[in-house]
C-alpha positions as a printed NumPy array, in Angstrom:
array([[ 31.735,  12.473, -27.578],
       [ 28.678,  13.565, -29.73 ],
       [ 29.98 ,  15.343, -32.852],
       [ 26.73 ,  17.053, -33.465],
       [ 25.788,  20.413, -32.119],
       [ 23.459,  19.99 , -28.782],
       [ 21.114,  22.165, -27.269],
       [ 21.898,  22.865, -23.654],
       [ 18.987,  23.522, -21.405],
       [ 19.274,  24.522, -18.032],
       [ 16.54 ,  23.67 , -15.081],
       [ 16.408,  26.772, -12.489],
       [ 13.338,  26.015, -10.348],
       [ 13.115,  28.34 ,  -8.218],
       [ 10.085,  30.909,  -7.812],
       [  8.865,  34.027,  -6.146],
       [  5.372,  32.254,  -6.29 ],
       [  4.12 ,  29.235,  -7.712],
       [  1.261,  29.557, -10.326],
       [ -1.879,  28.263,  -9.819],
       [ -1.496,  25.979, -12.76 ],
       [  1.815,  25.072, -12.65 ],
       [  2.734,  21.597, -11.964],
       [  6.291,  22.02 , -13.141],
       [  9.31 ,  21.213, -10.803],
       [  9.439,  24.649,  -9.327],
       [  9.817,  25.86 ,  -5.2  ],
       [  8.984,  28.75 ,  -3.729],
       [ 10.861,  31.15 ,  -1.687],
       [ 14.036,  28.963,  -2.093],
       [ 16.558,  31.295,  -3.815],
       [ 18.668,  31.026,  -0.831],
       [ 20.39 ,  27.78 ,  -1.591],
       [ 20.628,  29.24 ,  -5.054],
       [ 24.407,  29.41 ,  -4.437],
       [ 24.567,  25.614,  -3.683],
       [ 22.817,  24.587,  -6.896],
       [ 24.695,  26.416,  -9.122],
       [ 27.348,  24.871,  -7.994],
       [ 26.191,  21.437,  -8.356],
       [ 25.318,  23.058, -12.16 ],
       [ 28.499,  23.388, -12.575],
       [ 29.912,  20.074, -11.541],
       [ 27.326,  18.523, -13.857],
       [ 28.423,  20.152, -16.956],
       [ 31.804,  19.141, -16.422],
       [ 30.159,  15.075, -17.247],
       [ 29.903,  16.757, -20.78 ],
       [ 32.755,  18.851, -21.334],
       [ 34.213,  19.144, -24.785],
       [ 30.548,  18.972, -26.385],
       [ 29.174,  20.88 , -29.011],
       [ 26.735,  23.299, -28.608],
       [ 24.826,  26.379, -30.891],
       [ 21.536,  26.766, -28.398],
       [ 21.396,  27.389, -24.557],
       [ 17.964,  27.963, -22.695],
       [ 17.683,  28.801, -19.332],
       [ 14.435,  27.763, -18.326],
       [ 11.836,  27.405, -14.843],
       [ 11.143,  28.26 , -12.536],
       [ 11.622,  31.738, -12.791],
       [ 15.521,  32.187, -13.342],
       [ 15.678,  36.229, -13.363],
       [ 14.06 ,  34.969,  -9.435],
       [ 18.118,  34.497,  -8.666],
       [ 20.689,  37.39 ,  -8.339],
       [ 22.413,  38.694, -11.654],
       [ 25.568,  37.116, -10.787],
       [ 24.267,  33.555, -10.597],
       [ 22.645,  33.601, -13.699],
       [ 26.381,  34.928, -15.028],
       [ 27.971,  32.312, -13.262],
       [ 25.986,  29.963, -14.985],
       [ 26.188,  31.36 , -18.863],
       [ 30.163,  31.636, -17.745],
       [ 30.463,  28.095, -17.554],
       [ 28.773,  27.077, -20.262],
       [ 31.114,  28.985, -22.372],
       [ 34.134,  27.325, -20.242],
       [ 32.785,  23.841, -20.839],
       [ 30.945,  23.44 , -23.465],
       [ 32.315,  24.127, -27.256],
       [ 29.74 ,  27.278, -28.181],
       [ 28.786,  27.932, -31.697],
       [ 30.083,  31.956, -32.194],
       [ 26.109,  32.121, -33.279],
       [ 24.701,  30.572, -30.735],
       [ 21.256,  30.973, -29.29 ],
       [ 21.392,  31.686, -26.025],
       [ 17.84 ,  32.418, -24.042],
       [ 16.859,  33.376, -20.884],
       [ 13.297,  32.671, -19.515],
       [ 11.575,  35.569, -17.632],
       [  8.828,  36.956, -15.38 ],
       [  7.403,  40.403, -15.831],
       [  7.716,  40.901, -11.893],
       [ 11.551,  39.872, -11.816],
       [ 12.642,  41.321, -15.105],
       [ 14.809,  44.448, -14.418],
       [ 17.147,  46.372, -16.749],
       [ 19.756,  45.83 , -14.823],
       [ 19.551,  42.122, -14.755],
       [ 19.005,  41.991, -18.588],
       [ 22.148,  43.951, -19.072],
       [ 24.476,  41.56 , -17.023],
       [ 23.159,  38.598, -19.378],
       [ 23.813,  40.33 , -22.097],
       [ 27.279,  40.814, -21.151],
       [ 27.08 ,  36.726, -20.163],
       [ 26.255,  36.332, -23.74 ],
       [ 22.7  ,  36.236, -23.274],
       [ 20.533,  37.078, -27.007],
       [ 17.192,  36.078, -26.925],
       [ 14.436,  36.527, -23.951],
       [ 11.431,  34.833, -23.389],
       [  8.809,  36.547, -21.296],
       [  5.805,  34.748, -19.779],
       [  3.104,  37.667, -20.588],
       [ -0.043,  35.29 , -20.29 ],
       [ -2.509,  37.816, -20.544],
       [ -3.1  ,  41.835, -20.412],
       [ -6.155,  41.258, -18.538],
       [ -5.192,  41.801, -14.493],
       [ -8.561,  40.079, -13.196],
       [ -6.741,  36.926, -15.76 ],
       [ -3.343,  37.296, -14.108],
       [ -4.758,  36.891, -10.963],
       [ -7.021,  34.03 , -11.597],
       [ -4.096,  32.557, -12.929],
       [ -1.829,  33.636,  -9.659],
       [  0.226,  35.145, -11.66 ],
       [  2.929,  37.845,  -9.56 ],
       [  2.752,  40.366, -11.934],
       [  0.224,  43.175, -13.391],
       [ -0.603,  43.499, -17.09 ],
       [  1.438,  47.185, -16.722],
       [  4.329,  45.022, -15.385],
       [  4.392,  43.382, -19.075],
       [  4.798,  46.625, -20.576],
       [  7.948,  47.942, -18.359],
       [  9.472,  44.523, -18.485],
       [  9.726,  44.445, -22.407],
       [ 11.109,  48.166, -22.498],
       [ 13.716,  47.003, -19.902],
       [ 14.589,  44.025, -21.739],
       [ 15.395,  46.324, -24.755],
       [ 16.877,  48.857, -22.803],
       [ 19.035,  46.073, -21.309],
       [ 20.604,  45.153, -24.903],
       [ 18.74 ,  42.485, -25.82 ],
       [ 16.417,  43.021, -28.94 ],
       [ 15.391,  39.367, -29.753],
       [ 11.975,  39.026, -27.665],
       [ 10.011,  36.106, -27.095],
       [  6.428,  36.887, -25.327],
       [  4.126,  33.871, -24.129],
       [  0.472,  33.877, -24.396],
       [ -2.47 ,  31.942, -22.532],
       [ -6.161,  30.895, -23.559],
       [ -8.924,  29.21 , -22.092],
       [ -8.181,  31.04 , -19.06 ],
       [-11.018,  31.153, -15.994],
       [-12.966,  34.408, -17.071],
       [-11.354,  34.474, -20.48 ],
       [-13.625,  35.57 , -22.919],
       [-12.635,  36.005, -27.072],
       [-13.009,  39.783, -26.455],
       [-10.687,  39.588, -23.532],
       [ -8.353,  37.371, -25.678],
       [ -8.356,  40.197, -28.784],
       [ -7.022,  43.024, -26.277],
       [ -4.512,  40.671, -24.979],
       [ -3.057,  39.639, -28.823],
       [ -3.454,  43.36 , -29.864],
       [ -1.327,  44.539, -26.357],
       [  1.04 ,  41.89 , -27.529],
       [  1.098,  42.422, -30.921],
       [  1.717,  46.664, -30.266],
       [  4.963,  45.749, -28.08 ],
       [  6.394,  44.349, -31.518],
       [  8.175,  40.971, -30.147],
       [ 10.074,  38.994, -32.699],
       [  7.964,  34.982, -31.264],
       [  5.062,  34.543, -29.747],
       [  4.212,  31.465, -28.22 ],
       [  0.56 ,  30.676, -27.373],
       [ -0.567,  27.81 , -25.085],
       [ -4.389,  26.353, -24.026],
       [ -4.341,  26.406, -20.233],
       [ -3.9  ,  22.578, -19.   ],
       [ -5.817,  21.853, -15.727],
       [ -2.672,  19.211, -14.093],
       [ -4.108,  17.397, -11.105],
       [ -2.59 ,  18.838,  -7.992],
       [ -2.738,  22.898,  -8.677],
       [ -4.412,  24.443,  -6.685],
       [ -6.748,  25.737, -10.361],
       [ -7.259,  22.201, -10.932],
       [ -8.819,  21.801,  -7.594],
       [-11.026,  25.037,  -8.12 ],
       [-11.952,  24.051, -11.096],
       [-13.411,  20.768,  -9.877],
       [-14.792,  22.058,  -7.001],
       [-16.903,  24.661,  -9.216],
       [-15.351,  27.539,  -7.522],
       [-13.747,  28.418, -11.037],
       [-14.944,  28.036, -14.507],
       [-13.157,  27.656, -17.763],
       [-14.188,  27.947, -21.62 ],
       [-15.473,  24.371, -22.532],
       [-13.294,  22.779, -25.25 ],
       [-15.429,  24.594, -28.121],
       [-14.684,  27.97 , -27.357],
       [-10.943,  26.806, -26.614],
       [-10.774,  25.891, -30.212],
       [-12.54 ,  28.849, -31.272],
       [ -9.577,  31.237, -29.596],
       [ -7.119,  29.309, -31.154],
       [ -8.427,  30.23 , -33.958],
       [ -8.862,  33.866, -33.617],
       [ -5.187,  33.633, -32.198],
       [ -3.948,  31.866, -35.849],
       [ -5.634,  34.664, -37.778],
       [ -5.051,  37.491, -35.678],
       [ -1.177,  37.182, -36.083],
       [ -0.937,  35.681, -39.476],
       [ -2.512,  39.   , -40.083],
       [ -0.178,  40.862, -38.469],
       [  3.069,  38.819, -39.749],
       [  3.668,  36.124, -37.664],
       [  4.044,  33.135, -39.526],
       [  2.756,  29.736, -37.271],
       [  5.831,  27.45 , -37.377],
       [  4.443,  25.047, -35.022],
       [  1.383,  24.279, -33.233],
       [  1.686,  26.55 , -30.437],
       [  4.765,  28.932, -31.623],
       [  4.618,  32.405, -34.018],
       [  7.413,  34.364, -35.493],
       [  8.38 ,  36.925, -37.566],
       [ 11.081,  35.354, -40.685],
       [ 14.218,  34.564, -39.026],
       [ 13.211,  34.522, -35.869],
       [ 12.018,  31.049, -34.891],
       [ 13.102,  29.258, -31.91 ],
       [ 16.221,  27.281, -32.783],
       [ 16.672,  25.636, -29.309],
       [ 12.634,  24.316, -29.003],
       [ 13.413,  23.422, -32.749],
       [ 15.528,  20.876, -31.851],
       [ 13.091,  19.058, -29.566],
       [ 11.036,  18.644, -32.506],
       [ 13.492,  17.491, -35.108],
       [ 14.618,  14.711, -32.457],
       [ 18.484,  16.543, -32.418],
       [ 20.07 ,  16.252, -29.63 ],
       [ 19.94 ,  18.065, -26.307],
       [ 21.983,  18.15 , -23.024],
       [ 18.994,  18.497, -19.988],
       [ 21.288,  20.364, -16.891],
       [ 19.547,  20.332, -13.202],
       [ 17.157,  18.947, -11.283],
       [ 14.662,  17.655, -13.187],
       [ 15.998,  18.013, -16.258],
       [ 15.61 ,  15.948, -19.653],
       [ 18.31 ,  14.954, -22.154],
       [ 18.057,  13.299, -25.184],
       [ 21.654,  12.038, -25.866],
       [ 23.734,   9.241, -27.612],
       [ 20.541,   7.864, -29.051],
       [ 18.944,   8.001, -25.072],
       [ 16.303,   9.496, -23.139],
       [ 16.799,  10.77 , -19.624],
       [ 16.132,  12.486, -17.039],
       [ 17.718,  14.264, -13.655],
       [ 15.742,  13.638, -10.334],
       [ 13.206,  16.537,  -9.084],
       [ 14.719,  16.714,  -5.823],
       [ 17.861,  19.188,  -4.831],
       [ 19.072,  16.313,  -2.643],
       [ 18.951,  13.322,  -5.126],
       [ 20.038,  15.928,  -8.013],
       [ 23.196,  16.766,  -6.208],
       [ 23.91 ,  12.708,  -6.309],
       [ 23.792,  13.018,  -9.402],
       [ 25.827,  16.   , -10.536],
       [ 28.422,  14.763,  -8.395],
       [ 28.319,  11.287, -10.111],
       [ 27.328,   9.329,  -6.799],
       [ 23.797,   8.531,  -8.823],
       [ 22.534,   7.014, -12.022],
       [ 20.141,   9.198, -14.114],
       [ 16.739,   7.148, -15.287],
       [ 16.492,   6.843, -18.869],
       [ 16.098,   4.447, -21.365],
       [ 17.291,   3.687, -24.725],
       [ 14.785,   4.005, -27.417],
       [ 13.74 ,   0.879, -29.688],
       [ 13.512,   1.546, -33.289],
       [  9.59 ,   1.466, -33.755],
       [  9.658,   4.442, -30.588],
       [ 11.999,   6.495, -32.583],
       [ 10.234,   6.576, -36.005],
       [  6.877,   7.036, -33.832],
       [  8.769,   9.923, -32.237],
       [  9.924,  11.332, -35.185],
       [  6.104,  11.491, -36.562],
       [  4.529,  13.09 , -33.893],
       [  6.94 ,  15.449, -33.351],
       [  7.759,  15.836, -36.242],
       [  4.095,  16.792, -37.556],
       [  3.987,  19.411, -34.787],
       [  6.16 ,  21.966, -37.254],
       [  3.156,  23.123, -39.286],
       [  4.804,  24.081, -42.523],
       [  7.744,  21.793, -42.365],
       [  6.467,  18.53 , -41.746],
       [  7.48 ,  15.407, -41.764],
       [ 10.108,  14.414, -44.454],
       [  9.614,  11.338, -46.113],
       [ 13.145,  11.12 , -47.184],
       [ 14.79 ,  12.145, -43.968],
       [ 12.786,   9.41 , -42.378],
       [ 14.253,   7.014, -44.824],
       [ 17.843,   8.753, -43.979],
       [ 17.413,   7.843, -40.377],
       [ 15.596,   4.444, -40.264],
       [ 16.556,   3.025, -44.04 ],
       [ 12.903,   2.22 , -44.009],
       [  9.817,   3.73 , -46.429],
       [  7.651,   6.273, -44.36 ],
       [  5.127,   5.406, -46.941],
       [  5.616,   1.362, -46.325],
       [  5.813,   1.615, -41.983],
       [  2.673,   3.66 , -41.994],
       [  0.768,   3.149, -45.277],
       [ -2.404,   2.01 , -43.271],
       [ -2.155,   5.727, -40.575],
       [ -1.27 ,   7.6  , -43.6  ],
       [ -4.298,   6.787, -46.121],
       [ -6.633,   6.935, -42.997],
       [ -5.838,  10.219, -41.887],
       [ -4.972,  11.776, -45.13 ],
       [ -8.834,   9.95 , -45.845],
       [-10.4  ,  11.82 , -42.795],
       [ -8.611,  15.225, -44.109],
       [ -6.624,  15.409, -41.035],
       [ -2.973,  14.651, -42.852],
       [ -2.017,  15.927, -46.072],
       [  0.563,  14.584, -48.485],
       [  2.549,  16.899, -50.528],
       [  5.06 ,  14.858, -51.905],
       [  7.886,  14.456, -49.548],
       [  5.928,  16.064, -47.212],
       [  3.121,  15.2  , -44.825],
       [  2.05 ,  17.66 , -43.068],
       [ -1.138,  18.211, -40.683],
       [ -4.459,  20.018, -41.95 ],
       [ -5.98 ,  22.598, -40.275],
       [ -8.805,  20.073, -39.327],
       [ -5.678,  17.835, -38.174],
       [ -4.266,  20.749, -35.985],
       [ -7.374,  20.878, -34.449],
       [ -7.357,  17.434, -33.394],
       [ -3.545,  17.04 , -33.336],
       [ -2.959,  14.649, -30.435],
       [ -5.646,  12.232, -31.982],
       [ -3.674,  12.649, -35.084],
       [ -0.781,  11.683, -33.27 ],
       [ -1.787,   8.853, -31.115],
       [ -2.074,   6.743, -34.691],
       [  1.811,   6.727, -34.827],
       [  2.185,   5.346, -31.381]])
C-alpha cells in the first residue's frame, strides 16, 4: 500500500476522428465496445484498491466521445475504490465537437471539477489543416456549455507552429482565448510524429510549417501576451491564473506518484515505471491479471536525472537543492557540479540559492538543457 496521495489517470482512447497529428493510442469509430472497456477499467482499479488519491484525469482519446453514463460509471468507481481526497481534482478532457451541456452536467454530478478543452486554434482554415472535428464557433458554445453545465474551473489548450499559422493568426487565437476568461491555458509547438498522416504531408511538401525560428518567435509572443493578461507561466508549456494550476500534471513533474488506468496507460508507482499495453485485447489480460505490465525499476543515477529534467520544467519553482538532498542524501551541487557551472556559464541555468531554475535563453533551448542531466 502506498501511503502517499496518487494521481489517478485514466486512458479513454476512443475518437470521433483521429487528428492529423496525433500519434497517441487513440481509435476511431470504436465507442461501441465502450461498454466492454469500462468494464475491464473497473476490474483494474480493483489491483489498487484502498489507495490514496487527491487528483483524477480522464484523458484521450476524446472521452466526452462515450455516452454520459460511462464516463459516470467510471468517476463512480473511482470514488468506490480508491480513498478520494474531499478536495480532490478531478478533470475531464474534452473536444469542442463532443462537449454538450448535458454531458458536463452528469460529470459534475460524478464529481467532475475541472475541464480541459482542446481549443487549438480560432482559425477554421487551422482546425482543418490540423483535422481537427470541430469549428472555431464550436470553441465558443463548448466553453458556455461547460459553465452552464456546473463546472467553472476551465482548462483551454492552445497550438503553434501550425501549417498556415502565421503570428497574426496566432494573436487572434490568444486574444479569442484570452476573452472566454479560462482559469489554465496550456500551449504546445505542433510535433510532426512519424506516421500521421501531417507528418507525411509535410515531407511530401504538400504542407508547410513555420521553420524552428518563427516557432520560437510565437512562443514568445504567447509568454508575453498572457503574462500580460494574468496568466502566470508555471511550466514550460502551461499558464494559469493564482490558484489555478494543474495539480494532477503537477505531479508528473515533481516525480509523485501516479496510478496509469487503461490501455496504454503509464504509472509511476512503488518507486517503478510502467506501462499498460496499447491494445484492447492484451489490455484486458492485463486488467484481469492474466498479464504482466512492462516496467522497470529505476536505478538511482535515472531518478536524480529524472528529478532534474523534470524538475526544471516548472519555470518558477525549480529544482530544489535541498529536496534533492531529501530524496537521494546526496549534494545536487556535488552530482552535477560540472552540468551546473556549464550551463549556469552559457546563461541557460540560473542559481538562486536553493534554487536552479532555467533562463529564458534555457527555456528556449530546454531539451538541450536537459539532455546534460541524462
Amino acid at each position: 500500500m502506498n501511503n502517499q496521495s496518487n494521481g489517478i489517470y485514466i486512458h479513454l482512447p476512443f475518437c470521433i476522428k483521429k487528428c492529423a497529428y496525433c500519434d497517441f493510442v487513440s481509435y476511431e469509430n470504436q465507442v461501441e465496445i465502450a461498454a466492454a472497456y469500462v468494464d475491464n477499467l473497473l476490474l483494474e482499479m480493483e489491483q489498487y484498491r484502498g489507495e490514496q488519491a487527491d487528483t483524477v484525469y480522464l484523458g484521450g482519446g476524446t472521452p466526452t466521445a462515450l455516452p454520459p453514463h460511462l464516463l459516470v460509471r467510471i468517476l463512480d468507481g473511482v470514488k468506490d475504490c480508491f480513498n478520494l481526497a474531499d478536495d480532490s481534482e478531478i478533470t475531464v478532457e474534452t473536444n469542442p465537437g463532443t462537449c454538450q451541456k448535458e454531458t458536463i452536467s452528469a460529470l459534475k454530478k460524478a464529481g467532475a471539477n475541472r475541464i480541459s478543452l482542446g481549443a487549438q486554434t480560432f482559425v477554421d482554415t487551422e482546425l482543418s489543416a490540423i483535422g481537427r472535428i470541430h469549428t472555431a464557433a464550436q470553441i465558443k458554445e463548448a466553453v458556455l456549455a461547460i459553465r452552464a453545465g456546473g463546472i467553472q474551473n476551465i482548462s483551454l489548450d492552445l497550438m503553434f507552429s501550425l501549417p498556415g499559422q502565421t503570428e497574426e493568426s496566432l494573436l487572434y487565437s490568444l486574444e479569442e482565448l484570452i476573452a472566454l476568461n479560462p482559469n489554465h491555458i496550456s500551449c504546445y509547438s505542433l510535433t510532426l510524429c512519424e506516421g500521421t498522416p501531417l507528418y507525411e504531408a509535410v515531407s511530401l511538401s504538400k504542407t508547410e510549417v513555420p521553420d524552428e525560428e518563427s516557432d520560437r518567435a510565437m512562443y514568445e509572443l504567447i509568454c508575453g501576451k498572457l503574462k500580460e493578461s494574468g496568466f502566470d507561466r508555471y511550466e514550460i508549456s502551461n499558464f494559469a491564473k493564482k490558484g489555478y494550476e494543474s495539480r494532477h500534471n503537477t505531479k508528473y513533474w515533481i516525480r509523485a506518484s501516479y496510478i496509469g488506468l487503461g490501455a496504454a496507460a503509464h504509472s509511476f508507482f512503488g518507486g517503478r515505471r510502467f506501462e499498460n499495453p496499447a491494445t484492447f485485447s492484451d489490455y484486458e489480460k492485463v486488467a484481469r491479471g492474466e498479464q504482466e505490465r512492462e516496467g522497470t525499476s529505476l536505478t538511482e543515477k535515472d531518478a536524480m536525472a529524472e528529478f532534474m529534467f523534470l524538475g526544471l520544467r516548472m519555470i518558477k519553482a525549480g529544482v530544489s537543492k535541498k529536496a534533492f538532498f531529501s530524496c537521494f542524501k546526496k549534494e545536487l551541487d556535488k552530482v552535477y557540479k560540472e552540468q551546473i557551472a556549464r550551463l549556469c556559464r552559457l546563461g541557460l541555468l540560473e542559481d538562486a540559492g536553493d534554487i536552479l531554475r532555467l533562463t529564458n535563453r534555457g527555456v528556449d533551448v530546454s531539451n538541450s538543457v536537459f539532455c546534460e542531466f541524462v
